[in-house]
N, CA, C and O atoms as CSV, one atom per row, in Angstrom:
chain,resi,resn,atom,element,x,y,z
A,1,UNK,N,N,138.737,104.211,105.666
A,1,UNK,CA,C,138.283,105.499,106.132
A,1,UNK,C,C,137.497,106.169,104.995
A,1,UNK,O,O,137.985,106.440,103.898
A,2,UNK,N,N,136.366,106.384,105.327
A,2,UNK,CA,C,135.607,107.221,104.028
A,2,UNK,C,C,136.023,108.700,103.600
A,2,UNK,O,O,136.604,109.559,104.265
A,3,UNK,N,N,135.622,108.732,102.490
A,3,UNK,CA,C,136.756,109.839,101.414
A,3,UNK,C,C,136.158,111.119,102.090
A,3,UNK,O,O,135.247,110.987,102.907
A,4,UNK,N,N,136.448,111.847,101.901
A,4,UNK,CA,C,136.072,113.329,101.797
A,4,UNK,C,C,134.465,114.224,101.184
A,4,UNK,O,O,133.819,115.162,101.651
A,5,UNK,N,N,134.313,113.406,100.012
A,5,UNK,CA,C,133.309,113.102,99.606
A,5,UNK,C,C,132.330,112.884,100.136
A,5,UNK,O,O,131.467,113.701,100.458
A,6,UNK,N,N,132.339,111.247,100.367
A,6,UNK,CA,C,131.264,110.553,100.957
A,6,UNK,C,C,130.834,111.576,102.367
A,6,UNK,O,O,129.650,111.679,102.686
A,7,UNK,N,N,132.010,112.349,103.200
A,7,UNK,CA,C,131.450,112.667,104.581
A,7,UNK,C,C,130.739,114.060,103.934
A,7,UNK,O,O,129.883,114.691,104.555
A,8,UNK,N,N,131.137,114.371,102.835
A,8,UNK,CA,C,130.517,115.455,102.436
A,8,UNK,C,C,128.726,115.201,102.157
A,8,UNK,O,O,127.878,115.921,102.684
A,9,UNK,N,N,128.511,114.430,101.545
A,9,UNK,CA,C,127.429,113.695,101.249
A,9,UNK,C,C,126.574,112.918,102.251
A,9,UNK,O,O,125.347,112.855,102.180
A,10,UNK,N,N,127.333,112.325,103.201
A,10,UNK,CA,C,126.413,112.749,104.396
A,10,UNK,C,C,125.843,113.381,105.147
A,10,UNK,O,O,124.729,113.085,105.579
A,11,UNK,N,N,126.553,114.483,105.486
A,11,UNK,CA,C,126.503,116.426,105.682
A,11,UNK,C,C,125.400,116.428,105.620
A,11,UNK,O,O,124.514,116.623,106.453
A,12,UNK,N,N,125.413,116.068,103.970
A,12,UNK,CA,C,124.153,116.861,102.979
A,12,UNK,C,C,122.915,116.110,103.576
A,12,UNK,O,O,122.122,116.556,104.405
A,13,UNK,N,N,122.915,115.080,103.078
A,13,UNK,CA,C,121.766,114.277,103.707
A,13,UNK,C,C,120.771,113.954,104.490
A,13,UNK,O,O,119.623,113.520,104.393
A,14,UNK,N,N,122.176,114.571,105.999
A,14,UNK,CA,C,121.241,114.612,107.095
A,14,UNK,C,C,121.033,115.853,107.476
A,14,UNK,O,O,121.065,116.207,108.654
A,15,UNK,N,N,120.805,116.595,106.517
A,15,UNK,CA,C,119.906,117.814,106.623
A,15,UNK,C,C,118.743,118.064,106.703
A,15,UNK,O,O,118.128,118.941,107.310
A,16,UNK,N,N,118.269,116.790,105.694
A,16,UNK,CA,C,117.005,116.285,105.368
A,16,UNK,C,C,116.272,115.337,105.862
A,16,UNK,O,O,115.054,115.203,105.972
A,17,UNK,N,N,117.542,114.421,106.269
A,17,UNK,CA,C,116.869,113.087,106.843
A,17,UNK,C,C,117.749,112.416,108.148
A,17,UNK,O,O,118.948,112.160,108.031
A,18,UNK,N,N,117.134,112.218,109.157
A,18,UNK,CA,C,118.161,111.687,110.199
A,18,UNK,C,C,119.346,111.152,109.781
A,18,UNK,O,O,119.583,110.886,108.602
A,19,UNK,N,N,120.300,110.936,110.931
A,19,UNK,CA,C,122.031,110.771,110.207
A,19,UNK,C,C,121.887,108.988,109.413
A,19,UNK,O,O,122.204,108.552,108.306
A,20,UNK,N,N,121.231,108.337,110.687
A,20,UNK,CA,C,121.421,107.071,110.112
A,20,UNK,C,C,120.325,106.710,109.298
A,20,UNK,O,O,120.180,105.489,109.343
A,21,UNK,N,N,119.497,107.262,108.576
A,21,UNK,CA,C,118.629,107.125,107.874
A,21,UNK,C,C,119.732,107.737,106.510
A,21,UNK,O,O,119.973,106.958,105.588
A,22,UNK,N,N,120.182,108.786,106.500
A,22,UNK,CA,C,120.979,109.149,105.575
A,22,UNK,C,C,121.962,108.257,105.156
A,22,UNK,O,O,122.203,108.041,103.968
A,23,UNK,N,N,122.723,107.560,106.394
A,23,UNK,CA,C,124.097,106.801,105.813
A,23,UNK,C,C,123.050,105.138,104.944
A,23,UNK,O,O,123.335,104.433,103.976
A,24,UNK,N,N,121.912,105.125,105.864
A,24,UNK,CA,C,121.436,103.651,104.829
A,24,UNK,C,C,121.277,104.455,103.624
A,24,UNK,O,O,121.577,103.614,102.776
A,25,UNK,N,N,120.922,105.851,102.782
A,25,UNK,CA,C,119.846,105.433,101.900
A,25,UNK,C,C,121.468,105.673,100.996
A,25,UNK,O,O,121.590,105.010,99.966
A,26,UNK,N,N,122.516,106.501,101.361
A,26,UNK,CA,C,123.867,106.563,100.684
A,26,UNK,C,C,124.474,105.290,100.612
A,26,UNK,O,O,125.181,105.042,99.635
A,27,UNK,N,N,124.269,104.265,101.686
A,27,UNK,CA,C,125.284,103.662,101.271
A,27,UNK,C,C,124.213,102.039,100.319
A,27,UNK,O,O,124.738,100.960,100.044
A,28,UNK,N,N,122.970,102.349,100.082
A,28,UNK,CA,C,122.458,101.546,99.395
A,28,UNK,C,C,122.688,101.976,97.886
A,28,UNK,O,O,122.941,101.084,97.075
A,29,UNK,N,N,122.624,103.142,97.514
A,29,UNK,CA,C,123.157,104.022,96.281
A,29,UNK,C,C,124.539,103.712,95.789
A,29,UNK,O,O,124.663,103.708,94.565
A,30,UNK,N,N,125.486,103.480,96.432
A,30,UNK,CA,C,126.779,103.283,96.549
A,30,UNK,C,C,126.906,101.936,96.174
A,30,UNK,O,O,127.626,101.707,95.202
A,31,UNK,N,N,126.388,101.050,96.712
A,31,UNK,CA,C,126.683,99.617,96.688
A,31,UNK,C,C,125.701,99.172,94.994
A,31,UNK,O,O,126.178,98.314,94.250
A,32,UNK,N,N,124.528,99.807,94.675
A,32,UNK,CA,C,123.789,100.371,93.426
A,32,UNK,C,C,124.742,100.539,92.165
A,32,UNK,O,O,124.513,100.003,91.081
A,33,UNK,N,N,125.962,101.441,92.467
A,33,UNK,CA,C,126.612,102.277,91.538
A,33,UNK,C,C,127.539,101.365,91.742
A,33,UNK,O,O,128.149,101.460,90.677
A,34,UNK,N,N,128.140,100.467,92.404
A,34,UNK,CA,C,129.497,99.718,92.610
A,34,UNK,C,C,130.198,100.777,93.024
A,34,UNK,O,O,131.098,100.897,92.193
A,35,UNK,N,N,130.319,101.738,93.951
A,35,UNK,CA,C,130.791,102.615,94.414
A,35,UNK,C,C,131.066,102.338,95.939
A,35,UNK,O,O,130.321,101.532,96.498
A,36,UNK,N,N,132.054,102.927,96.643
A,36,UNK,CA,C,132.170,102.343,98.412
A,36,UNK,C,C,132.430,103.920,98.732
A,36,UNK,O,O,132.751,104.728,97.861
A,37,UNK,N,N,132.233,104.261,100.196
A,37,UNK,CA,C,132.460,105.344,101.130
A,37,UNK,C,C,134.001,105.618,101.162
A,37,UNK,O,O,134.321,106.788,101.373
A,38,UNK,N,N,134.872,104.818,101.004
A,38,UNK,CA,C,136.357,105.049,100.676
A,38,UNK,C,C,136.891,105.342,99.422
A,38,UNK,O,O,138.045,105.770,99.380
A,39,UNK,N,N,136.325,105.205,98.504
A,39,UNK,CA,C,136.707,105.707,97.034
A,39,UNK,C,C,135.863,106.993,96.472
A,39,UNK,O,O,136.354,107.582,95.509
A,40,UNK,N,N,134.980,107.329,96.856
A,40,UNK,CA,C,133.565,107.868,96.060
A,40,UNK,C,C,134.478,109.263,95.974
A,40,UNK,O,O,135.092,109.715,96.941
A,41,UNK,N,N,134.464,109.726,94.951
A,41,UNK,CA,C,134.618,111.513,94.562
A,41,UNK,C,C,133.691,112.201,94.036
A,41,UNK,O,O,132.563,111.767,93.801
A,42,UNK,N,N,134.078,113.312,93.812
A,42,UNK,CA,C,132.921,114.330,94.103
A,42,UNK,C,C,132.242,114.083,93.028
A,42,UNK,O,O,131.016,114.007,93.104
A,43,UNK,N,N,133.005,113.884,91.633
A,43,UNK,CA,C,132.734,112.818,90.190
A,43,UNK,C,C,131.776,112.031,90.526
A,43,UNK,O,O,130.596,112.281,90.280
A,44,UNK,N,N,132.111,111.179,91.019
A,44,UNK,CA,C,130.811,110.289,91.510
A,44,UNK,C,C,129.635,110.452,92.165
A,44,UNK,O,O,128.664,109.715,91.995
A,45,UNK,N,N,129.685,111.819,93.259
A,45,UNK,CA,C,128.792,111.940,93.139
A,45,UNK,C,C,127.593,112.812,92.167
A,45,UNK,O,O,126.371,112.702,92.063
A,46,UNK,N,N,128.403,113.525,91.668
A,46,UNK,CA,C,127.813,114.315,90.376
A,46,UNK,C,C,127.580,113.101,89.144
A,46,UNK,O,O,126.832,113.374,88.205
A,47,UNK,N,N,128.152,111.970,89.199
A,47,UNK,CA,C,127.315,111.632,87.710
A,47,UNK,C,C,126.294,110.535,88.548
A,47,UNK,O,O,125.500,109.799,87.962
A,48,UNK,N,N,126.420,110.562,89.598
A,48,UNK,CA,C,124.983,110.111,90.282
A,48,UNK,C,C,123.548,110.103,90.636
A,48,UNK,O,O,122.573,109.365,90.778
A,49,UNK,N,N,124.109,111.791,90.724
A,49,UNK,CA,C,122.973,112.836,91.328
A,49,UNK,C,C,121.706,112.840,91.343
A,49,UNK,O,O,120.896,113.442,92.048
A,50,UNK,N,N,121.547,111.768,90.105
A,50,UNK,CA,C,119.906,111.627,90.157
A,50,UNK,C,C,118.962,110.752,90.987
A,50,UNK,O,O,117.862,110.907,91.517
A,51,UNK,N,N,120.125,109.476,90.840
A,51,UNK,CA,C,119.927,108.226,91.849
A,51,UNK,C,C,120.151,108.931,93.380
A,51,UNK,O,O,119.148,108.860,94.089
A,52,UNK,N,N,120.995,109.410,93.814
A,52,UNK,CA,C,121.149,110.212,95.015
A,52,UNK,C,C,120.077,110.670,95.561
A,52,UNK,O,O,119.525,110.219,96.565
A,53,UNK,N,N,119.590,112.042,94.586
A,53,UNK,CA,C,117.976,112.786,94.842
A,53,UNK,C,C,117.238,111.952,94.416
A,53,UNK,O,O,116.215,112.572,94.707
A,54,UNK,N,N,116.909,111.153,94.013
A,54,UNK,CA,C,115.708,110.228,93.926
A,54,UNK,C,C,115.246,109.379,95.386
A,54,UNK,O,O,114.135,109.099,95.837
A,55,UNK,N,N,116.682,109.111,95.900
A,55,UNK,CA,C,116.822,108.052,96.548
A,55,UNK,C,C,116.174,109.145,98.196
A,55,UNK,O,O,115.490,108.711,99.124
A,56,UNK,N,N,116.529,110.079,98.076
A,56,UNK,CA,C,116.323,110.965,99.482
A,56,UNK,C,C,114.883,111.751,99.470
A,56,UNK,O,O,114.259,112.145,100.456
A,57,UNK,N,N,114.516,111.875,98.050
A,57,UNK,CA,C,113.065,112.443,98.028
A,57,UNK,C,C,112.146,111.543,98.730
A,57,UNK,O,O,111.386,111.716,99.683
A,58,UNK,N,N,112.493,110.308,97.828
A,58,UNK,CA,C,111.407,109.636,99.396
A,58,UNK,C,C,111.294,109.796,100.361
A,58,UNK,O,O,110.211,109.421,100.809
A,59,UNK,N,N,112.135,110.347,101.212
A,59,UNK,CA,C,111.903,110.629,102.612
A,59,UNK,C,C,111.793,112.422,102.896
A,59,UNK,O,O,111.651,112.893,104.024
A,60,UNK,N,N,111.864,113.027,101.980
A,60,UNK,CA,C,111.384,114.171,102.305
A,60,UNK,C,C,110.074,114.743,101.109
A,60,UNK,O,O,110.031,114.746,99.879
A,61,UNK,N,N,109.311,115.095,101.957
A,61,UNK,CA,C,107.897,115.632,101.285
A,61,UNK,C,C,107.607,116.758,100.695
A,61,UNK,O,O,106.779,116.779,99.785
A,62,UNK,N,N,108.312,117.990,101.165
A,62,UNK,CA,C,108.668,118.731,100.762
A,62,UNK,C,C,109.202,119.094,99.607
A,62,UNK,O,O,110.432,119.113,99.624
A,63,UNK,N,N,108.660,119.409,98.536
A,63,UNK,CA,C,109.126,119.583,97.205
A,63,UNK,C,C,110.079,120.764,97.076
A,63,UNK,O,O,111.085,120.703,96.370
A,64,UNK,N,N,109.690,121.977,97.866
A,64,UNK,CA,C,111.154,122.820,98.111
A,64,UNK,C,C,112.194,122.592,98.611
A,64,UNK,O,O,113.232,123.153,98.260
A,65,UNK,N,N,112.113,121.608,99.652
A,65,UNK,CA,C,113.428,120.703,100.416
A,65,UNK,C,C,114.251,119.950,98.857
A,65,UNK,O,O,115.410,120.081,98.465
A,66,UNK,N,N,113.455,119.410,98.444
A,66,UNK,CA,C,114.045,118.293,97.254
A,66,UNK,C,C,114.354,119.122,96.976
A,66,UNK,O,O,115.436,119.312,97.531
A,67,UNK,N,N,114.016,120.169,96.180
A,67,UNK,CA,C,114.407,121.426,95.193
A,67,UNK,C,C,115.961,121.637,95.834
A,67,UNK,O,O,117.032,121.343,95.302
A,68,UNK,N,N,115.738,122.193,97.041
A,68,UNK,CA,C,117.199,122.765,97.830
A,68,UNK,C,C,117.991,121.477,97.991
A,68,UNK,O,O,119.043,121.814,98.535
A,69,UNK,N,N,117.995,120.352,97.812
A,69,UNK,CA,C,118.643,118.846,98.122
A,69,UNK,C,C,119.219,119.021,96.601
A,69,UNK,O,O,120.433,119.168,96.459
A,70,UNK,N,N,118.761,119.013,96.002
A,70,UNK,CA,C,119.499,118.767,94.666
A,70,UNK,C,C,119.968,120.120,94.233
A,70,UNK,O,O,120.557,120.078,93.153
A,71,UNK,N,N,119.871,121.310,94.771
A,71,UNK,CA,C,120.821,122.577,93.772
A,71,UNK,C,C,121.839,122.390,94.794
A,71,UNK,O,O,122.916,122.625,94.247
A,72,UNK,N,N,122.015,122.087,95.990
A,72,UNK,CA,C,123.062,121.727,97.278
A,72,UNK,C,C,123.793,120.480,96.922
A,72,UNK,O,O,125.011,120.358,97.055
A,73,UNK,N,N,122.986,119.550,96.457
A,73,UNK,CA,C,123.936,118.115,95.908
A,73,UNK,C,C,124.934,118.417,94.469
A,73,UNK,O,O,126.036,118.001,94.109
A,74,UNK,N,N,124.253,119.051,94.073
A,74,UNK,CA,C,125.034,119.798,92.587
A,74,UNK,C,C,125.952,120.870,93.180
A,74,UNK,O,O,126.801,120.929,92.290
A,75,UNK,N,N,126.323,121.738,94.090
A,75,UNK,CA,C,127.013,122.406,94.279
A,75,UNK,C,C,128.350,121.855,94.693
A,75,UNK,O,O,129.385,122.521,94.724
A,76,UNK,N,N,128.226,120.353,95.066
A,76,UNK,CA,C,129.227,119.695,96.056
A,76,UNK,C,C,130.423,119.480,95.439
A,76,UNK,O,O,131.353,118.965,96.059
């Protein structure tokens, strides 16, 4: 069952980017970091964060979206 976290981090994601477009680009990041949807904490995703927003800017164009993706991914 995925952590608390991870559903948190999907939340986030598909704010920006359709749901299942979100769970591929998280769970390619995850598998990246040696990280899984059942372990991941909020730790993890904060010493991630860059690979995370890197990984989701590609799909959004919007440079104020990214902007708000990453002060929202840092708040988590």
């Amino acid at each position: 069952m995925p952590s608390p976290a991870y559903n948190s981090l999907v939340k986030l994601v598909s704010v920006y980017v359709d749901s299942k477009k979100a769970v591929e680009v998280i769970t390619r990041q995850l598998t990246a970091c040696n990280l899984n949807a059942d372990t991941i904490a909020t730790a993890d995703i904060k010493a991630n964060a860059l690979r995370f927003t890197t990984a989701c800017s590609l799909y959004v164009s919007d440079v104020s979206k990214r902007d708000e993706f990453k002060a929202k991914l840092a708040a988590l």
